[in-house]
PASEVO-212637 format. One record per atom (N, C-alpha, C): x, y, z. Coordinates in steps of 0.05 Angstrom, whole numbers, padded with zeros to 5 digits, always signed. Atoms other than C-alpha are relative to their C-alpha. Example, Ala and Ser with C-alpha at 12.3 -4.5 7.8 and 13.67 -1.06 7.14 Angstrom:
<rs>
+00018-00024+00000/+00246-00090+00156/+00018+00024+00000/-00016-00024-00001/+00273-00021+00143/-00015+00022+00014/
</rs>
This chain:
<rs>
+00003-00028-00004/-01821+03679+02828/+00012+00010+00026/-00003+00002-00030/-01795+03677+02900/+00030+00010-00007/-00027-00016+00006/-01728+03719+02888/+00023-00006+00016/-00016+00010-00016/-01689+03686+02951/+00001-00029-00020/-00001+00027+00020/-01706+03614+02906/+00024+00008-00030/-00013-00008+00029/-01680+03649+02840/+00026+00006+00003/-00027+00004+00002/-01622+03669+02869/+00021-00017+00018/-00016+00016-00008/-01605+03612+02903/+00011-00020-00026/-00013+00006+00032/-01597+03587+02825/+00013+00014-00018/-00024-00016+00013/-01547+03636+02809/-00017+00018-00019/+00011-00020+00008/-01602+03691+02786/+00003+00025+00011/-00006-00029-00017/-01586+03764+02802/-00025+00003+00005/+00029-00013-00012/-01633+03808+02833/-00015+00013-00024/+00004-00012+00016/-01638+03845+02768/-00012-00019-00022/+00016+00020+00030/-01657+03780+02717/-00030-00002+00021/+00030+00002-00014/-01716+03757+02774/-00017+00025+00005/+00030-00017+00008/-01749+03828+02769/+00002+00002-00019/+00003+00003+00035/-01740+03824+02690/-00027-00019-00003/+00027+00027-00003/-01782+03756+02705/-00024+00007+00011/+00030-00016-00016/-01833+03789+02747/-00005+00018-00017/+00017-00013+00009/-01845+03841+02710/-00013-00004-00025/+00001+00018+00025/-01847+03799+02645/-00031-00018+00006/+00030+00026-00003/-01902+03753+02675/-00022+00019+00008/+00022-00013-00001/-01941+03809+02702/-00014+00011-00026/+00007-00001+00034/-01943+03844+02634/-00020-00023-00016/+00017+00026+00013/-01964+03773+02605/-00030-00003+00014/+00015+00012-00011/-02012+03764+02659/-00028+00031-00005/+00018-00021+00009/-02051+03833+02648/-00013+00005-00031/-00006+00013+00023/-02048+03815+02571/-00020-00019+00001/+00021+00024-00005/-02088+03751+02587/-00023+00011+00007/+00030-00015-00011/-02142+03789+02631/-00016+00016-00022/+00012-00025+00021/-02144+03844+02581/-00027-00016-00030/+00007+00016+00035/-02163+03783+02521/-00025-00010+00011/+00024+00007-00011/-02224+03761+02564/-00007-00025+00012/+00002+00016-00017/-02258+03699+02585/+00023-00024-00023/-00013+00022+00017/-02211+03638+02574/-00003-00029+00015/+00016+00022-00013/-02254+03582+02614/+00014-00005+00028/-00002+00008-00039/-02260+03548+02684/+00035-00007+00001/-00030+00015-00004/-02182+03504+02680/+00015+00017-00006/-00016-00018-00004/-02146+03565+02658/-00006+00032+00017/+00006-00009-00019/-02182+03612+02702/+00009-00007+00020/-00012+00003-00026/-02159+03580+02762/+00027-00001+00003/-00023-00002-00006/-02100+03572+02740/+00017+00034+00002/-00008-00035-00002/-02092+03653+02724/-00012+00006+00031/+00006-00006-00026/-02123+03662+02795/+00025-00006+00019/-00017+00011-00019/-02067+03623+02828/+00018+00020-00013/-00014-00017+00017/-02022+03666+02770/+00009+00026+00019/+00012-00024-00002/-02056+03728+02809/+00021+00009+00035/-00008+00006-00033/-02036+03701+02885/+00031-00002+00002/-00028+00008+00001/-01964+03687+02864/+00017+00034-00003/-00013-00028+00006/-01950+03763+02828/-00016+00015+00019/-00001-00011-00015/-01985+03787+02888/-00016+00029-00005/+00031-00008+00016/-02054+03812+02842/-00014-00004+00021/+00029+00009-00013/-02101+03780+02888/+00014-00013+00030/-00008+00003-00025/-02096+03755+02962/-00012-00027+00009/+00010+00028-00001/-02139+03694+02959/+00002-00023-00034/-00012+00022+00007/-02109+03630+02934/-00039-00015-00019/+00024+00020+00018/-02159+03592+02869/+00009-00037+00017/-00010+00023-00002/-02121+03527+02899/-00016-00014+00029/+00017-00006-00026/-02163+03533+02965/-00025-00022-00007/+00018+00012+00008/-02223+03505+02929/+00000-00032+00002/-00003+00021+00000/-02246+03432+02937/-00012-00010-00025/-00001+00009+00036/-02243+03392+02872/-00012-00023+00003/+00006+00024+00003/-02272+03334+02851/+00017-00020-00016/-00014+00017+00015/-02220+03277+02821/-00005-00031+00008/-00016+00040-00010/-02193+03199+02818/+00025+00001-00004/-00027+00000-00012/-02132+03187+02843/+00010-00035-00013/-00002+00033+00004/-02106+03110+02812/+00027+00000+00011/-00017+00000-00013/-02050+03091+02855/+00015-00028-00006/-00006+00042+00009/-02003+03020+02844/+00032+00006+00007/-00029+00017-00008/-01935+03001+02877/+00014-00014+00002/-00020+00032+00010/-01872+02953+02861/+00012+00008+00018/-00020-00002-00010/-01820+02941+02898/+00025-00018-00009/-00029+00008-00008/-01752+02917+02886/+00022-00003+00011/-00013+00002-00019/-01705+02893+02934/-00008+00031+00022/+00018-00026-00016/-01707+02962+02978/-00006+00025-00004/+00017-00035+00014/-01736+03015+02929/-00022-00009-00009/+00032+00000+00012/-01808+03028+02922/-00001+00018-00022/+00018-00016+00017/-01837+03050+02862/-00024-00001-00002/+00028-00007-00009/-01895+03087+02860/-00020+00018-00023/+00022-00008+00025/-01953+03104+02807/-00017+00014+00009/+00016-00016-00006/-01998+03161+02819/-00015+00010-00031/+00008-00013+00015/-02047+03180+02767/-00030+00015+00009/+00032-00023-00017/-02106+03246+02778/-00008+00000-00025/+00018-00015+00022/-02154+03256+02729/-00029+00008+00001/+00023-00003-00007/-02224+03281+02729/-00027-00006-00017/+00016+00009+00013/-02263+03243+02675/+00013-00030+00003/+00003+00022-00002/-02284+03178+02680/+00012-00022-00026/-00011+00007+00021/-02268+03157+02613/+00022-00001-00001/-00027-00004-00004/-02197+03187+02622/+00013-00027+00020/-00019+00017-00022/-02178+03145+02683/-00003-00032+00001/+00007+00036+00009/-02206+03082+02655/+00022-00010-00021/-00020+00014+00023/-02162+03090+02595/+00028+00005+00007/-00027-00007-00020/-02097+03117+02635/+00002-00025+00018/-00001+00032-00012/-02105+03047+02680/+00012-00016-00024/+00001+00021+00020/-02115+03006+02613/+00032+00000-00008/-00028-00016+00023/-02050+03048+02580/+00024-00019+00033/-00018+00012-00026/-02014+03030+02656/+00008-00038+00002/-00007+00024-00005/-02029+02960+02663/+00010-00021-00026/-00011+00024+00030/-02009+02941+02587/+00031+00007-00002/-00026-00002+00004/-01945+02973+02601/+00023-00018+00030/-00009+00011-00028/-01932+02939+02677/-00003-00027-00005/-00010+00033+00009/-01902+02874+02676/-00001-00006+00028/+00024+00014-00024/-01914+02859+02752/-00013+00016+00021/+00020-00003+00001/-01960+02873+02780/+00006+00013+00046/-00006-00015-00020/-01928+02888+02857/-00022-00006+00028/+00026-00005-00017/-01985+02918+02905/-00026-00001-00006/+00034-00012+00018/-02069+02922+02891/+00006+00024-00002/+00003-00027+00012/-02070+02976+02847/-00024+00008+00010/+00018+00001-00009/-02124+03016+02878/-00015+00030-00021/+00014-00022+00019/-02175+03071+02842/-00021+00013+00024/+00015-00003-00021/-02200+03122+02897/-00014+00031-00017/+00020-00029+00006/-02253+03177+02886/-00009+00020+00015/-00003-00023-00024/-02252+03248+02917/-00025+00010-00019/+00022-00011+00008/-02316+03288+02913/+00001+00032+00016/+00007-00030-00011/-02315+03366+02931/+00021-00007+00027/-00028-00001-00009/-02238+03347+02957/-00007-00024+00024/+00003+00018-00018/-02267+03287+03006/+00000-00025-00010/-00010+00032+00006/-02243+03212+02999/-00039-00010-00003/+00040+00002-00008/-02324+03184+02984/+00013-00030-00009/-00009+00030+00006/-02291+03105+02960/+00029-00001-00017/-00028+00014+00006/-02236+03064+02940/-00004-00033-00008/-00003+00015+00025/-02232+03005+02885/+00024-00011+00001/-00024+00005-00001/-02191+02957+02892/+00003-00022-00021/-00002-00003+00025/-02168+02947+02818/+00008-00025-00007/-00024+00030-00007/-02118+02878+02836/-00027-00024-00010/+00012+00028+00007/-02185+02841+02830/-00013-00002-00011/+00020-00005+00020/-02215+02862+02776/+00017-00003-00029/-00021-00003+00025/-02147+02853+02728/-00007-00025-00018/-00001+00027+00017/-02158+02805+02671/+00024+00003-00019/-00027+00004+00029/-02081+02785+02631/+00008+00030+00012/-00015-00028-00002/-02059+02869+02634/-00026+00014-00009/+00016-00014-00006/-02126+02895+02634/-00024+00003+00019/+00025+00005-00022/-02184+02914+02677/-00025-00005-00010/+00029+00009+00010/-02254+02886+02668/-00015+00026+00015/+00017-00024-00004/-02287+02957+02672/-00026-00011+00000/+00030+00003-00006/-02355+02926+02662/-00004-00015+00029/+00004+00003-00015/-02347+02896+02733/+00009+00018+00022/-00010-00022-00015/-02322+02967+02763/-00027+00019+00006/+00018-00028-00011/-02370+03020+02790/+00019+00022-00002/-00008-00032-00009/-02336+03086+02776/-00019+00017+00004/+00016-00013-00007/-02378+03136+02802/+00003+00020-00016/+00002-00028+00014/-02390+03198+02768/+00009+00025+00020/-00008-00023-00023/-02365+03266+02794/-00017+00018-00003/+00012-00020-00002/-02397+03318+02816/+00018+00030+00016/-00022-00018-00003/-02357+03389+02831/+00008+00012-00026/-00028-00012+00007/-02294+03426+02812/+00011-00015-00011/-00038+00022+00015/-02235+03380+02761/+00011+00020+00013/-00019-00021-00011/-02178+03403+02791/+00013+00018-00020/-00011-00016+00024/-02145+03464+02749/+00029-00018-00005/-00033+00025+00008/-02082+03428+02708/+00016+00029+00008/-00027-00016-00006/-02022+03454+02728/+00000+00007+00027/-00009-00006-00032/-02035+03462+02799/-00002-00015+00022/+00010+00018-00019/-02040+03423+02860/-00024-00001+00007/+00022-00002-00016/-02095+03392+02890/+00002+00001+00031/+00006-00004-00028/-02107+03422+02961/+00007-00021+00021/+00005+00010-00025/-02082+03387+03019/+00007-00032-00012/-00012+00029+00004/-02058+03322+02981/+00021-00006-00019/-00024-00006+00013/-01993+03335+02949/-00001-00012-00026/+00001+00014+00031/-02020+03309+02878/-00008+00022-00026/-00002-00015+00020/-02014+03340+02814/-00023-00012-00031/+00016+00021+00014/-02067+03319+02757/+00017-00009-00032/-00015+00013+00005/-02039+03274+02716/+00020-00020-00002/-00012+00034-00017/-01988+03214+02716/+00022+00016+00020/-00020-00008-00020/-01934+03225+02777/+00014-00035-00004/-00010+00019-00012/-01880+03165+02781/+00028+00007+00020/-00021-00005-00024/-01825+03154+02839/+00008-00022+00008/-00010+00012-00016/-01775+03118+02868/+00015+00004+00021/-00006-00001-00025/-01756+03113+02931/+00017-00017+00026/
</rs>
């Protein structure tokens, strides 16, 4: 939405307010249809801060997630595994799905838990692997308590997105 961005991609000035006024439309449209729960709420809040509706940022808020982290390296590029999610269940079976597809195994994969956006532990996953899976009955995941972070937006202050992220580097 940022109109110096749009037309540094070869967008006139005239398509990026077509786009703005297109999403506002949409976005008044949405309000108008009523409630449409907490994860797209925040994300129409952030919607609100961007078209320049509202003045305070939904992204502000501290969330509760798990972060599962795991790094290879080959000769001198790192790759790097990031997965967010905010159910316990989820990030047990997103590991499982990870480690049946990872052939080695690299750094300790580690499993850390944010609570109302603060680091509260960290799991270190490497010694709990049996063959390409993890022995969950010898894991403690904790339960959350909080905010899930809204999908589609960042979580605050730790450049992670919920969901898988990979990278090389």
């Amino acid at each position: 939405m940022n109109p110096d961005v749009m037309e540094d991609y070869g967008e006139d000035e005239a398509t990026v307010r077509r786009r703005q006024i297109e999403a506002e439309e949409l976005y008044a449209r949405i309000r108008a249809a009523g409630a449409v729960g907490h994860a797209a709420e925040a994300g129409l809040d952030e919607l609100a801060v961007l078209l320049g509706a509202s003045g305070e940022s939904a992204a502000e808020a501290a969330y509760s997630f798990y972060v599962f982290e795991h790094e290879a390296w080959s000769g001198s590029v790192r790759y790097g595994t990031t997965i967010v999610a905010s159910d316990a269940d989820e990030i047990r079976w997103a590991c499982d799905e990870w480690f049946a597809l990872e052939t080695g195994l690299g750094s300790a994969p580690t499993l850390t838990t944010y609570v109302d956006g603060a680091e509260v532990g960290s799991i270190d996953l490497g010694r709990h692997l049996a063959d390409t899976a993890v022995s969950w009955d010898d894991v403690a995941v904790p339960e959350l308590a909080g905010l899930p972070p809204p999908v589609g937006l960042p979580v605050p202050g730790h450049g992670l997105y919920y969901g898988f992220t990979s990278a090389a580097e």
